[in-house]
C-alpha positions as CSV (number, residue, x, y, z in Angstrom):
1,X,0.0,0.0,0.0
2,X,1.3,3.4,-0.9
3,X,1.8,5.7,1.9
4,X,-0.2,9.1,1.8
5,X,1.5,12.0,0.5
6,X,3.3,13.8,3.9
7,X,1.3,17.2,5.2
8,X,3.8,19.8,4.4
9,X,4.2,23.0,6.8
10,X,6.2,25.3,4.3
11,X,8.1,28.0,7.3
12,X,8.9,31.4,5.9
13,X,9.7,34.4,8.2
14,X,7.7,36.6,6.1
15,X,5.1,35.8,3.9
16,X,3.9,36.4,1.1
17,X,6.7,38.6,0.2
18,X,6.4,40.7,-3.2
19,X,10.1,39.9,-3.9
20,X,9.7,35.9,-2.9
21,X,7.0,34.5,-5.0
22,X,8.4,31.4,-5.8
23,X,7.6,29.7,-2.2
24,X,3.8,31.0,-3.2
25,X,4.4,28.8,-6.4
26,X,6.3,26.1,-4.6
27,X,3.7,25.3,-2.2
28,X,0.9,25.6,-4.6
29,X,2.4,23.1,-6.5
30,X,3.5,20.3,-3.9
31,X,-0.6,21.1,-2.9
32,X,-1.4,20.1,-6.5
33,X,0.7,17.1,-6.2
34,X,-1.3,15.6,-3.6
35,X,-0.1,17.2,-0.7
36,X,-2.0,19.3,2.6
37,X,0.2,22.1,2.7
38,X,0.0,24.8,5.0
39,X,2.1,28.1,5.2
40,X,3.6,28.8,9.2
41,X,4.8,32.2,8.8
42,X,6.2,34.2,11.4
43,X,5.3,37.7,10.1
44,X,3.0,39.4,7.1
45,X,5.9,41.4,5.1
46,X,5.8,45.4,4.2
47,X,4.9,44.6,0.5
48,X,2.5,41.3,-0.1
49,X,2.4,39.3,-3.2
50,X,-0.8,37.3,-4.2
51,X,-1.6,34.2,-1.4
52,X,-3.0,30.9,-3.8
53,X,-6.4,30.4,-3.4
54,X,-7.1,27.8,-0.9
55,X,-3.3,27.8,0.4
56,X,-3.7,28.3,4.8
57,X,-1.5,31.2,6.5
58,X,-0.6,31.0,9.9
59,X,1.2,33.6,11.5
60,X,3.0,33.2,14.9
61,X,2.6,37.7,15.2
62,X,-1.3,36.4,15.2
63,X,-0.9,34.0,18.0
64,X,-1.8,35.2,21.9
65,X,0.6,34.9,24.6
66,X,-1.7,32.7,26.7
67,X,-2.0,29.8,24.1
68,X,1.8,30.3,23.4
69,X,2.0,29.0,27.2
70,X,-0.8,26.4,27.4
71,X,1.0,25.1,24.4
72,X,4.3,24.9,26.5
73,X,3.0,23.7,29.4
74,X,1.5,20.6,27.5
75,X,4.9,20.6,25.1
76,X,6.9,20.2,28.1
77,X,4.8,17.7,29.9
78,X,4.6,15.5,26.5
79,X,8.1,15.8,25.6
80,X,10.2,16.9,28.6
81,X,13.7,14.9,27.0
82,X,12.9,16.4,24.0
83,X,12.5,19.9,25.5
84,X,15.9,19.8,27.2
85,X,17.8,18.6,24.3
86,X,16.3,21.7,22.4
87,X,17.5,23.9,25.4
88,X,20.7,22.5,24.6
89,X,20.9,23.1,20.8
90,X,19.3,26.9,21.7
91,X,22.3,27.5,23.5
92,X,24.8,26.4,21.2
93,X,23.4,28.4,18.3
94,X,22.6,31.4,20.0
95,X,26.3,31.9,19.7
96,X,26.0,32.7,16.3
97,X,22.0,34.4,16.3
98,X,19.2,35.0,18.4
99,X,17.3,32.1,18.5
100,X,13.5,32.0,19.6
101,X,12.1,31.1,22.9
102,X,10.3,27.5,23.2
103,X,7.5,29.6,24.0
104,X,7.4,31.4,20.6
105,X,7.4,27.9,18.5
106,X,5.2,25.5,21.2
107,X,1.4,26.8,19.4
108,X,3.2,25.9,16.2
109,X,4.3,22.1,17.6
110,X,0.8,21.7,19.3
111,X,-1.3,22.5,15.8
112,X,1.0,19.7,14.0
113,X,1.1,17.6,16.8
114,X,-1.3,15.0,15.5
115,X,-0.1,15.6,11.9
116,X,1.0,12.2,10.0
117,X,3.3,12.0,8.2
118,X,4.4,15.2,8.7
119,X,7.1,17.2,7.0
120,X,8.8,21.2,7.7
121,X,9.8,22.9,4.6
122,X,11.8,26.3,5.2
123,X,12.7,28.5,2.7
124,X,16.1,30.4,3.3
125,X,18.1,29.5,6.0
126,X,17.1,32.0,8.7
127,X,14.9,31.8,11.7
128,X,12.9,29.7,9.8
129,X,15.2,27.0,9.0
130,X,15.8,26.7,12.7
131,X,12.0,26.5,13.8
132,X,12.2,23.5,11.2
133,X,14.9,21.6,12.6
134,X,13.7,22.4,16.3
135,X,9.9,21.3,15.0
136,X,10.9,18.0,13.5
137,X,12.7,17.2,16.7
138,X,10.1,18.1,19.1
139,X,7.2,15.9,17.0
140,X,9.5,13.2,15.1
141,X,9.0,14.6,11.9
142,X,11.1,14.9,9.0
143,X,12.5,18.6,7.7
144,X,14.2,20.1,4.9
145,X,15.6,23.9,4.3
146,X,16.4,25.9,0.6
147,X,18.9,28.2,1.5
148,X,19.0,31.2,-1.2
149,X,21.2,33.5,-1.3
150,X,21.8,36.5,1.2
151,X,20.9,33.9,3.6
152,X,24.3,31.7,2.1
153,X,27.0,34.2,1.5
154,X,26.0,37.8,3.2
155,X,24.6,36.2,6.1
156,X,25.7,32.4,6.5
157,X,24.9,32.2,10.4
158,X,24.5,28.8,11.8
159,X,24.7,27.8,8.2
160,X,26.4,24.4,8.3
161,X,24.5,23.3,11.4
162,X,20.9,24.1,9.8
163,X,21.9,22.3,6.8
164,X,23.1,19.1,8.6
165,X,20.2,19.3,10.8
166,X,17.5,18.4,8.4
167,X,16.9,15.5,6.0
168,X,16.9,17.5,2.9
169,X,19.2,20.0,2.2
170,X,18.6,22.3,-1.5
171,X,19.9,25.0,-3.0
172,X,17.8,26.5,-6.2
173,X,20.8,26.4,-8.5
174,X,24.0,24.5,-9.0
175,X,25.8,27.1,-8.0
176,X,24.6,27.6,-5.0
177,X,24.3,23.6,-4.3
178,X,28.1,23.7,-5.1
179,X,29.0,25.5,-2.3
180,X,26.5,24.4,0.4
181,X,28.4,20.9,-0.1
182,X,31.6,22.7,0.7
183,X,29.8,24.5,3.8
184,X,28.0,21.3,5.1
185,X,30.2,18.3,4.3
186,X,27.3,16.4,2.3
187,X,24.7,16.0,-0.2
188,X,22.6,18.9,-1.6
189,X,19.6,18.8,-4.3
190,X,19.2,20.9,-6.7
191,X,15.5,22.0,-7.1
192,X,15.2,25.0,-9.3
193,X,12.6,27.4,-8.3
194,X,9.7,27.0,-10.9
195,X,7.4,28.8,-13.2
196,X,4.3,28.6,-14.2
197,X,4.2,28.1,-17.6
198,X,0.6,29.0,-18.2
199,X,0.4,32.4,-16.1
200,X,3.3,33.7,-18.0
201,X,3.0,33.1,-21.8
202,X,2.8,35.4,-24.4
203,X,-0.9,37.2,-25.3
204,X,0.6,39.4,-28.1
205,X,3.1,39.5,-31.0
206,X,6.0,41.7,-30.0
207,X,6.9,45.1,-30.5
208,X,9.8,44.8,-32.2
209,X,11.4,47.9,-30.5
210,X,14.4,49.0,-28.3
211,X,12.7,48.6,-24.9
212,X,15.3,46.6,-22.1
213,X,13.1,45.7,-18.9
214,X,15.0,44.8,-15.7
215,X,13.0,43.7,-12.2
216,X,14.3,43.4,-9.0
217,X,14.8,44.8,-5.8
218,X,17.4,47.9,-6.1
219,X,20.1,46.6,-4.3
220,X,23.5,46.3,-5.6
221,X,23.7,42.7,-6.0
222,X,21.6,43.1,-9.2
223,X,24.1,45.1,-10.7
224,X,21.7,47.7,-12.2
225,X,23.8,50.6,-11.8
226,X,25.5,49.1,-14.3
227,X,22.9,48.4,-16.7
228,X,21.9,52.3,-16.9
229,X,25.7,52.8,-17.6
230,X,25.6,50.5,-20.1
231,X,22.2,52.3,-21.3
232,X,24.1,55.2,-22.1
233,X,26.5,53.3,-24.4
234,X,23.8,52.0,-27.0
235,X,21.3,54.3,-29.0
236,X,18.3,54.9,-28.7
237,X,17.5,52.2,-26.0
238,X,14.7,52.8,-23.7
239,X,15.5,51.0,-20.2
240,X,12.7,50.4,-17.7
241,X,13.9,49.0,-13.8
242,X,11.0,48.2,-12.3
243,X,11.6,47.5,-8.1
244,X,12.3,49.1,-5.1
245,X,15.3,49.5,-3.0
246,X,17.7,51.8,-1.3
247,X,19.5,52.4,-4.5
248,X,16.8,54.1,-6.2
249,X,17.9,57.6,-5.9
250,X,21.4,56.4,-6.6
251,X,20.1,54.9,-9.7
252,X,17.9,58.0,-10.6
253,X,21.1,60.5,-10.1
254,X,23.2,58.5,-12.3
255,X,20.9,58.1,-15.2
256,X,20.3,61.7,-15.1
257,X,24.4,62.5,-14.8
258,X,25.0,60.5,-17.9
259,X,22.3,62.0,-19.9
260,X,19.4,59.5,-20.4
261,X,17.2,60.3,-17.3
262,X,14.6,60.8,-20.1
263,X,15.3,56.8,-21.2
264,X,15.5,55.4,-17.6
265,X,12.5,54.7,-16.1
266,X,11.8,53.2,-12.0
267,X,8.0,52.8,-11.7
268,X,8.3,50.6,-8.3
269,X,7.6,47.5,-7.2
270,X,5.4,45.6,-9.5
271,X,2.8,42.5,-8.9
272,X,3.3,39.4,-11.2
273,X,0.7,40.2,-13.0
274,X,2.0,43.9,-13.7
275,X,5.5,41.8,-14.4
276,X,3.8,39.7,-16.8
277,X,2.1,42.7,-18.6
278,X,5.6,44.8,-18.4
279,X,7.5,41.6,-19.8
280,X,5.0,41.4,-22.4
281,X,6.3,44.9,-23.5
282,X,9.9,44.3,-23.6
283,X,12.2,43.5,-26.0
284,X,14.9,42.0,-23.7
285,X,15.3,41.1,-20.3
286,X,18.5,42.2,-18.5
287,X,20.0,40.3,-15.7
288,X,23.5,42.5,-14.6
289,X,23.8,40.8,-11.7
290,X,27.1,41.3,-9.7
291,X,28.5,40.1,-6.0
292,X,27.6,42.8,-4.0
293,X,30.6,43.9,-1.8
294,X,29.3,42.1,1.5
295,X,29.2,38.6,-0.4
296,X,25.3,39.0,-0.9
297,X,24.5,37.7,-5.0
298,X,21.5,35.9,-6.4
299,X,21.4,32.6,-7.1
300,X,19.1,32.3,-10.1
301,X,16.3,35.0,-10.7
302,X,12.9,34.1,-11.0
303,X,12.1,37.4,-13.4
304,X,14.8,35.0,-16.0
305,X,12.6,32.5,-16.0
306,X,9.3,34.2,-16.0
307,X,10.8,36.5,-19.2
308,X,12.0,33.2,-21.1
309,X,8.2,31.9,-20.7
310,X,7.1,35.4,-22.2
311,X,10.2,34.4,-25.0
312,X,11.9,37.4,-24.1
313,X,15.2,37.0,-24.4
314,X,17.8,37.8,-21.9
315,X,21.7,39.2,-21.6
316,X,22.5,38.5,-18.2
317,X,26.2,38.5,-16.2
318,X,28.1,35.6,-16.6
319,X,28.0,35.2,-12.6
320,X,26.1,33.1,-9.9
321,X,23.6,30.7,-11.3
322,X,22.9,33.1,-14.0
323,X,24.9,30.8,-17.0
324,X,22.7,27.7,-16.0
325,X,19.8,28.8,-18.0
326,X,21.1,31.8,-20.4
327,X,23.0,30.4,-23.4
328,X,22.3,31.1,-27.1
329,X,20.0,31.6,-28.9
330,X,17.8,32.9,-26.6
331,X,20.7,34.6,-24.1
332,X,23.8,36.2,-24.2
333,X,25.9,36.5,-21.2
334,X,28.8,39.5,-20.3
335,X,31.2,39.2,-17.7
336,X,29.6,41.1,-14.3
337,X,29.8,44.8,-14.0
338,X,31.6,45.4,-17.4
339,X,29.6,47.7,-18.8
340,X,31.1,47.9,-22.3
341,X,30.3,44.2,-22.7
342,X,27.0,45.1,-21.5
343,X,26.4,47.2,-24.1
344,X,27.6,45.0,-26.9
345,X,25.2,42.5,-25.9
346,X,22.4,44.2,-25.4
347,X,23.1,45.7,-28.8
348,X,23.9,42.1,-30.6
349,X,20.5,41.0,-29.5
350,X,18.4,44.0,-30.3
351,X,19.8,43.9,-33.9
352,X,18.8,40.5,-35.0
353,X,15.9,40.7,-37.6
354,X,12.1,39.9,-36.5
355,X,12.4,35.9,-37.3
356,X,15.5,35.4,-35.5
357,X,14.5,37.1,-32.5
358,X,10.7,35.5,-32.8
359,X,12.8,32.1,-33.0
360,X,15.0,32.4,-30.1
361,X,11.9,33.6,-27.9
362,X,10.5,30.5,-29.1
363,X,13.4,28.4,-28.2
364,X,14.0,29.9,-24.7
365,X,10.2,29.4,-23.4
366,X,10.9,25.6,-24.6
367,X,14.0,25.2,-22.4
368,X,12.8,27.0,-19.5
369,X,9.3,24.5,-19.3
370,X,12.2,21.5,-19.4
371,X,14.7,23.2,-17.3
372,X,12.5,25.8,-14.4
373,X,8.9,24.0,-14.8
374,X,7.0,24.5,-11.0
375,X,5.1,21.0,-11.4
376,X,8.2,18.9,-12.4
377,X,10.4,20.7,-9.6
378,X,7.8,20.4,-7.0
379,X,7.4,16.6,-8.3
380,X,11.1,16.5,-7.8
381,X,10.7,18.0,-4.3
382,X,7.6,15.5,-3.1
383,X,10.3,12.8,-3.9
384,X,12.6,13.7,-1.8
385,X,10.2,14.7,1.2
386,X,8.0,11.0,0.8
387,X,11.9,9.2,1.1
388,X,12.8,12.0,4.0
389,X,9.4,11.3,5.4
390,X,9.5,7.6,5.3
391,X,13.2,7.4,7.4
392,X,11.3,9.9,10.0
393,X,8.4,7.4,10.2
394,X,11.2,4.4,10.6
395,X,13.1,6.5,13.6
396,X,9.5,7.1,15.1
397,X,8.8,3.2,15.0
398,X,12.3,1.9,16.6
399,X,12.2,4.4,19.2
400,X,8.8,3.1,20.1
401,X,9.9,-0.3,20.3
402,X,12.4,0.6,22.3
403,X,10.3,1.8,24.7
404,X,8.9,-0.7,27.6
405,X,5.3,-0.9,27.9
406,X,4.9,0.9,24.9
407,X,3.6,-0.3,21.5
408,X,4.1,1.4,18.4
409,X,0.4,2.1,16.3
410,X,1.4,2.5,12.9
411,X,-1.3,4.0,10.5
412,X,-2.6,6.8,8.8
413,X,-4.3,9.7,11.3
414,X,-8.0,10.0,11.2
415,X,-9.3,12.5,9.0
416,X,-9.9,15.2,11.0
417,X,-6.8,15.6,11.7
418,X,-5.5,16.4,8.3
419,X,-5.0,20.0,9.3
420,X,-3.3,19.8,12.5
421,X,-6.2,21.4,14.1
């Protein structure tokens, strides 16, 4: 008999965040692949993206001090070993971060606590990750983390000890999976974080203009100072940076010093669907992305995959995760922050003819459903979380046995528990 598809608790510090809406996507999918998924997140962010409809939010700022404690009190009277050895871990990696009170995560532990199988999924490997790793321990569940990227090389606290401390570890590019194994010692997946090939496809023939469309938070990691320096260098190119970020004004003043504050446009933060129209307008995509001087760099953007579905194509740096999924015909890549080679791409691939362009659009929304689509990634994912979930149910059952007077009851749990409640 097959076993039933493990309930997955995706943990996010904030969600849904405007800039993050690939763990939106990601759970969506492992929901349409047969599993309950709810979303434990710890905050509602500044700027929210769109929430999937049916897709449970939970947020521990929601939560009342009063049931934090009940929620202890039981915890610790359910679990006391258990409790002590996470008193233990607390201590040893609050040398590196703050780490939250049993307290703050016990309401979380008592809604799963009759959750089977049961699996934590956290996305970057912050707070989060931890409450994962401190979760499965406290209920016998299984856990994995995706670390990112300012979580991996800006910020990298606790980093080796959150990624051997759950059963999947995965980084969203080979890049990034690359060095994790040199950080942790052992094996990381690669899951690339999907599109949706159906919400971003091309409505409209294309303009067949001079219009370059970069999104992204302004920060310097995505190297678009160097884009609108590059700007300058071509003719007659119209550039359009949609995001927001403490280098707008920076961004603003340099475009106007080098003469093309009339060609540089920053309209804000956009939602997916303003993306999608905004993509729909361009002619190419750039990606400049650069290692920003604290170590912080992307990994793979989502806005090159969602612009490859549109067949837009794309010049992007030669840097991070970035060469994985630009090549030719439907990319060109320039070494990062050399704005000269910039240029020359974004030139190359504005001058091809109507056909050749229509054809490598073509050819790039092909690769990118192979290479970045959400359902085969999130197939990939439930793979690994039904093996991960599995060993957890086999630890559960010899530690049972192990116990006198004690017998293991093996079996699905009834249906009202489905949702933790």
């Amino acid at each position: 008999m097959t076993p039933a598809p493990a309930h997955v608790a995706v943990l996010v510090d904030t969600f849904p965040e405007l800039s993050e809406t690939f763990v939106a996507t990601e759970a969506a999918a492992l929901a349409r692949a047969g599993h309950e998924v709810v979303v434990e997140a710890r905050t509602r962010p500044r700027r929210a993206g769109p929430v999937p409809p049916g897709l449970p939010v939970r947020y521990v700022s929601d939560e009342r001090t009063v049931a934090q404690l009940a929620a202890l009190a039981w915890l610790a009277a359910r679990h006391p070993v258990r409790c002590w050895a996470d008193l233990r871990d607390r201590r040893r990696w609050a040398a590196e971060e703050p780490v939250e009170s049993l307290r703050r995560l016990s309401l979380r532990a008592w809604r799963l606590r009759r959750v089977r199988p049961l699996h934590l999924h956290a996305h970057f490997a912050r707070v989060s990750a931890l409450d994962a790793i401190r979760l499965a321990r406290l209920l016998g569940a299984s856990a994995s983390v995706v670390a990112h990227g300012w979580d991996v090389f800006a910020d990298p606290r606790n980093l080796g000890a959150k990624l051997n401390g759950v059963d999947v570890a995965v980084a969203p590019c080979e890049y990034t999976a690359r060095h994790l194994r040199g950080v942790a010692g052992r094996d990381v997946e690669t899951i690339v974080m999907g599109i949706d090939g159906g919400a971003f496809r091309r409505s409209a023939p294309r303009q067949g203009g001079r219009h370059v469309v970069a999104v992204g938070r302004l920060v310097e990691k995505k190297g678009f100072v160097h884009l609108v320096r590059a700007a300058a260098l071509v003719s007659d190119v119209r550039v359009t940076i949609a995001g927001e970020g403490p280098q707008r004004d920076a961004l603003a003043a340099e475009a106007e010093r080098l003469g093309i504050g009339d060609r540089v446009s920053l309209p804000g933060a956009r939602t997916p669907e303003e993306v999608r129209r905004l993509l729909e307008e361009a002619d190419l995509l750039a990606a400049p992305s650069v290692i920003a001087s604290d170590g912080d760099r992307d990994a793979m953007p989502v806005v090159v995959k969602e612009a490859l579905a549109m067949e837009v194509c794309v010049v992007a740096s030669d840097e991070v995760g970035l060469p994985e999924i630009v090549r030719e015909p439907w990319g060109r890549l320039a070494p990062p922050g050399d704005e000269a080679a910039l240029a020359a791409a974004i030139e190359a691939m504005l001058a091809r003819g109507p056909e050749e362009c229509a054809a490598a659009g073509r050819a790039g929304r092909e690769h990118v459903l192979r290479y970045a689509n959400a359902e085969t990634e999130a197939a990939r994912l439930s793979a690994l979380i039904a093996r991960a979930s599995a060993s957890a149910t086999a630890r559960r059952g010899a530690a049972a046995a192990r116990r006198p007077g004690r017998r293991w009851r093996r079996g699905p749990a009834p249906a009202s528990r489905g949702r933790g409640r």
